[in-house]
C-alpha positions as CSV (number, residue, x, y, z in Angstrom):
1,X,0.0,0.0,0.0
2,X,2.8,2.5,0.8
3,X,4.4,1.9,-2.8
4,X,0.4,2.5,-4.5
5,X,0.0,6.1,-2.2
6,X,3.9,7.4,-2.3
7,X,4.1,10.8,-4.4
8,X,7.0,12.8,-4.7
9,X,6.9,16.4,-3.2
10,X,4.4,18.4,-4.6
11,X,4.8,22.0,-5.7
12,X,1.9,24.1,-3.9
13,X,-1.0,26.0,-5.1
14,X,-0.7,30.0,-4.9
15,X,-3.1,31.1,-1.6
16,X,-3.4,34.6,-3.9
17,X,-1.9,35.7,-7.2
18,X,0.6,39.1,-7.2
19,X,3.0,39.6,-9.9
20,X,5.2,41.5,-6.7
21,X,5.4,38.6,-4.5
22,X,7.6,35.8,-4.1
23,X,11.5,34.9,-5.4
24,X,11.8,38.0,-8.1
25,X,15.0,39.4,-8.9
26,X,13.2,42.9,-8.0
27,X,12.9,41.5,-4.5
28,X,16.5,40.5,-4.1
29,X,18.5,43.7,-2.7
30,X,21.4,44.9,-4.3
31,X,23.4,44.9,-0.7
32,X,26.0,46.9,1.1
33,X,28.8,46.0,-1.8
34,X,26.6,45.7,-4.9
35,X,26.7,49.0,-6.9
36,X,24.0,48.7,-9.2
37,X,25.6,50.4,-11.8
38,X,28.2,47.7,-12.7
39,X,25.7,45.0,-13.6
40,X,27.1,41.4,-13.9
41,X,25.8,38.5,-15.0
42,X,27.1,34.8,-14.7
43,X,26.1,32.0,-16.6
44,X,26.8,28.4,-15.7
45,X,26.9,25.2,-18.1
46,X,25.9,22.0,-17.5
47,X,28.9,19.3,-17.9
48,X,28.5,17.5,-14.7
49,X,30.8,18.0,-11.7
50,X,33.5,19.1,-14.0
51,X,31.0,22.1,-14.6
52,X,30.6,22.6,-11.1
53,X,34.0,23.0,-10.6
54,X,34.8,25.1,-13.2
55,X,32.2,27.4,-11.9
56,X,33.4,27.7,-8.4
57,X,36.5,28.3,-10.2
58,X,35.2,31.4,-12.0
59,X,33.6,32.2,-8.5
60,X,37.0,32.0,-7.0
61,X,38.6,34.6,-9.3
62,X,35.9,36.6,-9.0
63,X,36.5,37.2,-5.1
64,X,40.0,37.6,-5.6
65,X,39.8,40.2,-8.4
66,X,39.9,43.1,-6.6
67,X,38.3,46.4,-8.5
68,X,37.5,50.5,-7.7
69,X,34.1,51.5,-8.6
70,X,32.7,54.8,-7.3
71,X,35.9,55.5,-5.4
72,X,35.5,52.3,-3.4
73,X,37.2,49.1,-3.2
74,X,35.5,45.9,-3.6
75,X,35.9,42.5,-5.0
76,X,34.0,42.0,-8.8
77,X,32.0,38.9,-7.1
78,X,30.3,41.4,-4.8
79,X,28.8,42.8,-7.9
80,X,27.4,39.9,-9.4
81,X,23.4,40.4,-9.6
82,X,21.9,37.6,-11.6
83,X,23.4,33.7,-12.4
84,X,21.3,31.7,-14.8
85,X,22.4,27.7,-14.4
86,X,21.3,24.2,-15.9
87,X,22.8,20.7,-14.8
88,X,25.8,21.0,-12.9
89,X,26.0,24.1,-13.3
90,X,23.3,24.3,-11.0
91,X,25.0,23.0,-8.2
92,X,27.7,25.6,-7.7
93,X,24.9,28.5,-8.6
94,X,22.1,27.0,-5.7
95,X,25.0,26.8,-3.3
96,X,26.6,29.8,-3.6
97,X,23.3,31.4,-3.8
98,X,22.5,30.1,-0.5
99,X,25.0,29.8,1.4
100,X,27.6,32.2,0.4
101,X,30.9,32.8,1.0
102,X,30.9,29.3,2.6
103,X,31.0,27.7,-1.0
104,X,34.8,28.5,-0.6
105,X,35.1,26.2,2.9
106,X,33.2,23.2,1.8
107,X,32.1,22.7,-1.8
108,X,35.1,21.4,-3.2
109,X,35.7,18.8,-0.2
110,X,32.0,17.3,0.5
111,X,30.1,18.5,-3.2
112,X,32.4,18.6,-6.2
113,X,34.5,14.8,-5.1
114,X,31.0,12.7,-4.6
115,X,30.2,9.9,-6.2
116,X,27.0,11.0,-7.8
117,X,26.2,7.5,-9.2
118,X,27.5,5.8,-6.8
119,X,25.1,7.6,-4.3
120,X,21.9,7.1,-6.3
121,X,22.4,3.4,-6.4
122,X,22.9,3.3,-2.7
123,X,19.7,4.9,-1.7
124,X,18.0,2.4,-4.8
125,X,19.1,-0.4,-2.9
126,X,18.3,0.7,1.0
127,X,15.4,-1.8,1.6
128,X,13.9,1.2,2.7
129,X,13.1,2.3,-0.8
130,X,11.8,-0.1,-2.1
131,X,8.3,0.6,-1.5
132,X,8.6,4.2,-2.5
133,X,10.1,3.2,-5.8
134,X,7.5,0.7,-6.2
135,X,4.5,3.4,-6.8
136,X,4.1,5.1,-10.4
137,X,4.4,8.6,-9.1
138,X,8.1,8.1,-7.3
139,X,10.7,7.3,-9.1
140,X,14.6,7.7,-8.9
141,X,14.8,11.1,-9.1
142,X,12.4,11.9,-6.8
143,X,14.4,10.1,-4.2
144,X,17.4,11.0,-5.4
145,X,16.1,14.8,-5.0
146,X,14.9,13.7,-1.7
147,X,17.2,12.4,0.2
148,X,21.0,13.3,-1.8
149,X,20.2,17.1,-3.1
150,X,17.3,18.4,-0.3
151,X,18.6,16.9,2.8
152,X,22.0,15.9,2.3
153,X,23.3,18.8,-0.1
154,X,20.9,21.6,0.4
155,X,19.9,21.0,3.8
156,X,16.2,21.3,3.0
157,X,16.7,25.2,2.1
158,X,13.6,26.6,-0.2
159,X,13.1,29.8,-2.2
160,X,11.7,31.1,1.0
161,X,15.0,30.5,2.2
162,X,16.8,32.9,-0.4
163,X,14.1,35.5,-0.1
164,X,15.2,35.7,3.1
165,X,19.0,36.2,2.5
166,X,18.1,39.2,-0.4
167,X,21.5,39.3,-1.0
168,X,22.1,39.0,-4.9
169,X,22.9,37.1,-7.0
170,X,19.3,36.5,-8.0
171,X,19.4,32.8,-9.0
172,X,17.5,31.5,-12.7
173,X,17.7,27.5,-12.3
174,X,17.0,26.3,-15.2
175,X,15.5,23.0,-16.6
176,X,13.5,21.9,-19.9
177,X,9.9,21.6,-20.2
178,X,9.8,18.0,-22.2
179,X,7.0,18.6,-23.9
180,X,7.6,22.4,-25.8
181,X,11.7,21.3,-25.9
182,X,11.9,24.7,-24.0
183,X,13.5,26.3,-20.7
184,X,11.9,26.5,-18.0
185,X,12.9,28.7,-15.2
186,X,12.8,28.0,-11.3
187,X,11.4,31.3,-10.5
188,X,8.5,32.7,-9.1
189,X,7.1,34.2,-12.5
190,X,7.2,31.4,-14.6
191,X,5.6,29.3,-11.0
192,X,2.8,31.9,-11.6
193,X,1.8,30.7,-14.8
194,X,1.0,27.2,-13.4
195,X,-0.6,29.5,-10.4
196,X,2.0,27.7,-8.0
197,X,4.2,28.9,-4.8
198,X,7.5,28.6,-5.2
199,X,8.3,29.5,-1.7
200,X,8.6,26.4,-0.2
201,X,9.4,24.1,-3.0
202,X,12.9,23.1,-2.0
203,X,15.9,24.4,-3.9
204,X,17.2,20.8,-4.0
205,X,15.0,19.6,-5.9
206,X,15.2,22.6,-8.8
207,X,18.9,21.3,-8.9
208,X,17.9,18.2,-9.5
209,X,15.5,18.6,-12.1
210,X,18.1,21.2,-14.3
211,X,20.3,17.8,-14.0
212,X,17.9,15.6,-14.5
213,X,19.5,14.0,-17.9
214,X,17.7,11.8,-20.3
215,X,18.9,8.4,-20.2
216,X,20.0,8.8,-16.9
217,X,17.1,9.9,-14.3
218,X,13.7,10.3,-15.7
219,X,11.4,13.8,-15.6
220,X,10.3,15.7,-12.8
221,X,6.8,16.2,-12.3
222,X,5.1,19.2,-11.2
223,X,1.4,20.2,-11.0
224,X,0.1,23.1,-13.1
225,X,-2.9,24.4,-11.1
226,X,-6.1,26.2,-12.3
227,X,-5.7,29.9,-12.5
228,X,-8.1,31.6,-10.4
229,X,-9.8,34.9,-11.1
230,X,-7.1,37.2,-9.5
231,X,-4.8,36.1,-11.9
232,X,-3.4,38.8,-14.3
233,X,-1.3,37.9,-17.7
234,X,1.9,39.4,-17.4
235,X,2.9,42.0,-20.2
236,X,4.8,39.0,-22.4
237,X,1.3,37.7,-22.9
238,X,0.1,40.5,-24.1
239,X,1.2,39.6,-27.8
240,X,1.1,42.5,-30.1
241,X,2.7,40.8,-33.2
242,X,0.7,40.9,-36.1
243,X,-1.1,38.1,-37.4
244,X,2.1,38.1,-40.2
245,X,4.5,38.3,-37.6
246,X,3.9,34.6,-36.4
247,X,7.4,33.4,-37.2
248,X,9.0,35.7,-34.9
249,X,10.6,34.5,-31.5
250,X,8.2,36.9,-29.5
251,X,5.4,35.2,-31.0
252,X,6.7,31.7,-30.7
253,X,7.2,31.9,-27.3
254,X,4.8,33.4,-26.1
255,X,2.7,30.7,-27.8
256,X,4.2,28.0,-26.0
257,X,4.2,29.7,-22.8
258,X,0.7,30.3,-23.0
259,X,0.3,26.7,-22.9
260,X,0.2,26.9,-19.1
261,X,-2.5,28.7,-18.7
262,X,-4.6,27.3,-21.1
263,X,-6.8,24.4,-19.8
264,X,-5.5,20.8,-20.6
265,X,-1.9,20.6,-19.2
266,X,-1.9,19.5,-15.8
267,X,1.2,18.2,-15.1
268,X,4.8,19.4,-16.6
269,X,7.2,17.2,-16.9
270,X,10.9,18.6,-16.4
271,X,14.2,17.5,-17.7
272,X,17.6,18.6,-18.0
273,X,17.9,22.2,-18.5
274,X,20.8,21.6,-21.0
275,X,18.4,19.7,-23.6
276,X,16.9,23.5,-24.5
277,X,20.2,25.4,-23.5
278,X,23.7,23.9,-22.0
279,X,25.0,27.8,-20.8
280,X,22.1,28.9,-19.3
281,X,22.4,32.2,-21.6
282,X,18.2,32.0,-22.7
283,X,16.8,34.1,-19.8
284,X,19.7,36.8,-20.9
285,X,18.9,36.5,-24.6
286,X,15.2,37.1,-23.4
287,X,15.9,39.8,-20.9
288,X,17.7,41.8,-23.5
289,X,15.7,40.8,-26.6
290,X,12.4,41.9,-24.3
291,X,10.6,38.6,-25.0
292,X,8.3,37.0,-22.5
293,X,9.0,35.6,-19.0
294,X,12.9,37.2,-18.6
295,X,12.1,38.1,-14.8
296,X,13.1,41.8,-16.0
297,X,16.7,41.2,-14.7
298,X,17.7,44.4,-16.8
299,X,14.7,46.5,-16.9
300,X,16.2,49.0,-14.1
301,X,18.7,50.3,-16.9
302,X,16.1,52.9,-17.8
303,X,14.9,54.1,-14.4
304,X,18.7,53.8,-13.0
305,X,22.3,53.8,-13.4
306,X,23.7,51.2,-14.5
307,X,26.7,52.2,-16.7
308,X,28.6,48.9,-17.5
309,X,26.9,45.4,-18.3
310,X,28.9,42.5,-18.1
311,X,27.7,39.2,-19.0
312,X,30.8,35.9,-18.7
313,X,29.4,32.8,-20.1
314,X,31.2,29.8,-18.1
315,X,31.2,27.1,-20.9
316,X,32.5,23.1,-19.8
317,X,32.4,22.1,-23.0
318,X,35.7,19.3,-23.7
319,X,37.2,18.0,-27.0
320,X,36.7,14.5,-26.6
321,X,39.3,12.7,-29.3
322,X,38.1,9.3,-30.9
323,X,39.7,7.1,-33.2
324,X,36.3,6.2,-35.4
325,X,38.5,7.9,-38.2
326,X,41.0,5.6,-38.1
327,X,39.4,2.2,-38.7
328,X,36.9,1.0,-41.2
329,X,34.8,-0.4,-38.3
330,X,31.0,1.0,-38.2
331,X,30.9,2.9,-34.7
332,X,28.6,0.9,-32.5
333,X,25.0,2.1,-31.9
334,X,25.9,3.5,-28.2
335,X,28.4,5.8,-29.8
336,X,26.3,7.0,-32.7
337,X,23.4,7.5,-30.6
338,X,25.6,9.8,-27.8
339,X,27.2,11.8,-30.3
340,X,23.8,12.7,-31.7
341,X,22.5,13.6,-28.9
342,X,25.4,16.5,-27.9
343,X,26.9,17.6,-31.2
344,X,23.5,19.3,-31.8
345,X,23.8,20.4,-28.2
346,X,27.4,22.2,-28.8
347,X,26.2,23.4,-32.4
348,X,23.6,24.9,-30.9
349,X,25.4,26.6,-27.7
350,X,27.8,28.0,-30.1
351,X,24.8,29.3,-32.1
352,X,23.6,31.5,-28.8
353,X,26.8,33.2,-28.5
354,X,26.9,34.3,-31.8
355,X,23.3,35.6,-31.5
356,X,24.4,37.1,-28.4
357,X,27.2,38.8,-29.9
358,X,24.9,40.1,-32.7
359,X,21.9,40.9,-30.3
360,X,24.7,42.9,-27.8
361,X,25.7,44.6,-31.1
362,X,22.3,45.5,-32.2
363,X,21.4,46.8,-28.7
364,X,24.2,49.0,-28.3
365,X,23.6,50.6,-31.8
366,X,19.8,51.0,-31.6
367,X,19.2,52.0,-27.6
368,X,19.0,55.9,-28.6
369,X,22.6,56.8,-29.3
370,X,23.8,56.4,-33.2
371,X,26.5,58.9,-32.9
372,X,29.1,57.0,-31.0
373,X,31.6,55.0,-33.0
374,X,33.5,53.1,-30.6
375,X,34.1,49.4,-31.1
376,X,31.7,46.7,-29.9
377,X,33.4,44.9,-26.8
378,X,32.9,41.1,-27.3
379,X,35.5,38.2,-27.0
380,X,38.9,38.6,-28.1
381,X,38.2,42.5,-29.0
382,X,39.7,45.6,-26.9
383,X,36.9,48.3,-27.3
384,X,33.4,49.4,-25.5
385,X,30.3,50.1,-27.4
386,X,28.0,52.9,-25.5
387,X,24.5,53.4,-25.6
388,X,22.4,55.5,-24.5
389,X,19.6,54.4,-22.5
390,X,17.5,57.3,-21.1
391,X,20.1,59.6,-21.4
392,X,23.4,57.7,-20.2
393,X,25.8,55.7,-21.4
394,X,26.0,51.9,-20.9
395,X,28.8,49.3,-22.3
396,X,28.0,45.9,-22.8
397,X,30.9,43.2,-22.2
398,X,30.8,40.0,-22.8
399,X,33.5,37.0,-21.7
400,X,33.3,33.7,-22.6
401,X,35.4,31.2,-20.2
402,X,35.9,28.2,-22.4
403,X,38.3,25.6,-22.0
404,X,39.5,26.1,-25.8
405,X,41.1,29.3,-24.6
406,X,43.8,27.5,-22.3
407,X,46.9,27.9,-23.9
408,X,48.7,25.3,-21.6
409,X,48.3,21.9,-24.0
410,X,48.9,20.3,-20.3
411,X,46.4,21.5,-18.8
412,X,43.7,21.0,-21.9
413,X,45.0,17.7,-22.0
414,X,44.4,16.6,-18.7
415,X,41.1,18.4,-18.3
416,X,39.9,17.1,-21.8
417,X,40.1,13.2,-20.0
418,X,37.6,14.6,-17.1
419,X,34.3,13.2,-18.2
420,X,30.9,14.5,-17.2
421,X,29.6,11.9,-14.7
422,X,33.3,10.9,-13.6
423,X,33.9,11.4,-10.0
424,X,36.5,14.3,-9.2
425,X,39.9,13.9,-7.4
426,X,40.9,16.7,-5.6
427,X,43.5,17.3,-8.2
428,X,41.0,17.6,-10.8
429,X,39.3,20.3,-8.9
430,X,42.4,22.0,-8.5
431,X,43.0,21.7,-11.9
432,X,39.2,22.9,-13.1
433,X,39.7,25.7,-10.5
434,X,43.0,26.8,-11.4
435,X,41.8,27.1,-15.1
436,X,38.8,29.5,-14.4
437,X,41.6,31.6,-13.4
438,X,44.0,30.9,-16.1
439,X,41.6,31.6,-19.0
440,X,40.0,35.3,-17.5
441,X,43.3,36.2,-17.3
442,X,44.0,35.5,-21.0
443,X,40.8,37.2,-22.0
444,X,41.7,40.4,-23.6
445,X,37.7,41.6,-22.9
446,X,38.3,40.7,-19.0
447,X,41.7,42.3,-18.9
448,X,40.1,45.5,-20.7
449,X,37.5,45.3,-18.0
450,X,39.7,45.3,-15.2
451,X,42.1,48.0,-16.5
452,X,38.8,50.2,-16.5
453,X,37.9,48.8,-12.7
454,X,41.5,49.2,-11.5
């Protein structure tokens, strides 16, 4: 009987509907060390543990980059606002996000060198399972969720939780909706369209769904709820396009996001956030392309002062060598099938940052100020691009930590053997960690910045 009734935990209905309550990067505060006029934004990959680590490697760099804005000294992670994550990524982002300064203690020892499948088959085989697993609503991710990512990793923290710390960064943990192939955001606006509270879902379990990779752990479930009459349509679903305009992105997305508060999808299934987007760089294509659901992480440009944007894609992508190319053999059907399944992955990552590139471009040309001539600042380029955005200047920079841009063929060599689900020795985290800082320091866009900050 316990294995017929066990559910997994339930996201929980919304008592009332405000588009002002709840985990919104407008109720996050800036803090004591947070400018608001140097606006950073971190994005984290998935790739596994050797994500994870790269990430608390870029995190680490970040604290010890010391920079001068408005005449006082600070470190460049204090002004990180906003990190957008998906698989492993994740992991680093959640903790970080809520516990601080403390990721630098205890990550790398009791996090990044677990054996992540060796743990899930544990709790499979406790007796005490069994009877969970037996029922058609529980399966391994859910315990796996339960009792490895709430209790053991996350120590039951919610979004209520990191309400309560408003301290930025504002977290986007991101997953993919299985059905639409798109991202879907653990945030409290995208909760509202399935008129849910994210306040006490547990953070754990977000992190488990943006990991949550086919093949490997099946969907997580959560329950879309019928919207009740206080419920507003946010300004994304108010779609202007013309009927002509349908092939647009605006008007593709907001069709599929509509499809949660239309009547007939009860249930969303969730699975790995890097099947729809491995860098986590949507929500900032969104945010500044102005389309749908981007939790308005850069709509205080126009009524403040924000004079620099600087968005560093953290990217765990390896070269992984094979010999298919050297023997006649047909590669089996395990290898054709896994190299389907990421090269459209990495084809379509590196698609984003071009888009990105071009969107940053368009932005700074087109946001009220045609008369400046200065150089775009993207990868591998020395120059700022200003635009005017209610009267001020801003510059956009954007960094790309990749491991293609270690020029130590020691260190890519070794790194380049760290697959995604391996477990990680301590000196593979030093060596992940080390290379975070290695590669900003190489960047000619991250050394501009910090000649400006310094």
């Amino acid at each position: 009987m316990i294995g017929c009734t066990t559910a997994p935990r339930q996201n929980l209905p919304l008592d009332q509907f405000s588009k002002h309550n709840g985990y919104r990067f407008s109720n996050i505060a800036a803090g004591d060390n947070n400018s608001d006029s140097l606006f950073v934004v971190l994005t984290f990959s998935g790739g596994g543990q050797r994500a994870a680590a790269l990430a608390l490697g870029v995190l680490q760099k970040l604290r010890d980059t010391g920079i001068v804005w408005e005449g006082k000294k600070r470190s460049l992670l204090d002004e990180v606002d906003v990190i957008s994550s998906v698989s492993g990524g994740s992991l680093t982002a959640a903790y970080y996000g809520l516990f601080g300064d403390r990721i630098f203690e205890d990550f790398a020892e009791h996090i990044l060198n677990r054996n992540y499948t060796g743990t899930a088959l544990k709790y499979m085989l406790y007796p005490a399972s069994w009877p969970k697993l037996a029922s058609p609503y529980y399966d391994r991710l859910d315990l796996m969720a339960d009792k490895f990512m709430d209790k053991d990793v996350f120590e039951q923290k919610t979004f209520v939780d990191l309400l309560k710390r408003n301290q930025r960064p504002f977290l986007i943990i991101n997953s993919t909706d299985m059905s639409l192939g798109r991202s879907f955001s653990f945030t409290q606006s995208y909760f509202d369209m399935l008129y849910s509270d994210l306040g006490e879902y547990p953070v754990g379990y977000a992190v488990a769904a943006s990991g949550a990779f086919p093949g490997v752990f099946p969907p997580l479930t959560l329950q879309n709820y019928d919207n009740k009459k206080d419920y507003e349509l946010p300004d994304w679903a108010q779609n202007k396009d013309k009927p002509h305009d349908g092939h647009t992105i605006r008007h593709r997305t907001h069709k599929a996001l509509k499809s949660y508060i239309r009547p007939g999808r009860p249930y969303i299934h969730l699975i790995d956030g890097g099947v729809s987007d491995n860098l986590g760089l949507i929500p900032v294509i969104m945010a500044l392309h102005g389309t749908a659901s981007s939790e308005d992480i850069l709509s205080r440009r126009a009524g403040e002062r924000i004079q620099k944007i600087v968005i560093m894609t953290v990217n765990a992508r390896i070269n992984v060598y094979t010999d298919w190319d050297t023997k006649p053999n047909v590669p089996n059907l395990l290898k054709v099938l896994k190299k389907s399944g990421i090269t459209p992955m990495e084809n379509y990552s590196q698609g984003q940052i071009e888009y990105l590139k071009m969107l940053i471009k368009s932005k700074s040309e087109n946001d009220g100020c045609h008369d400046q001539k200065e150089p775009v600042l993207m990868a591998h380029s020395a120059g700022a691009k200003k635009s005017s955005i209610e009267g001020q200047g801003v510059a956009y920079y954007f960094i790309e930590v990749s491991f293609d841009s270690l020029s130590e063929e020691e260190d890519l060599a070794y790194i380049n053997k760290i697959r995604t689900f391996n477990q990680l020795s301590q000196e593979d985290i030093h060596r992940l960690c080390s290379a975070a800082g290695k590669i900003l320091d190489g960047n000619p866009t991250f050394k501009a910045l910090m000649a400006e900050l310094q």
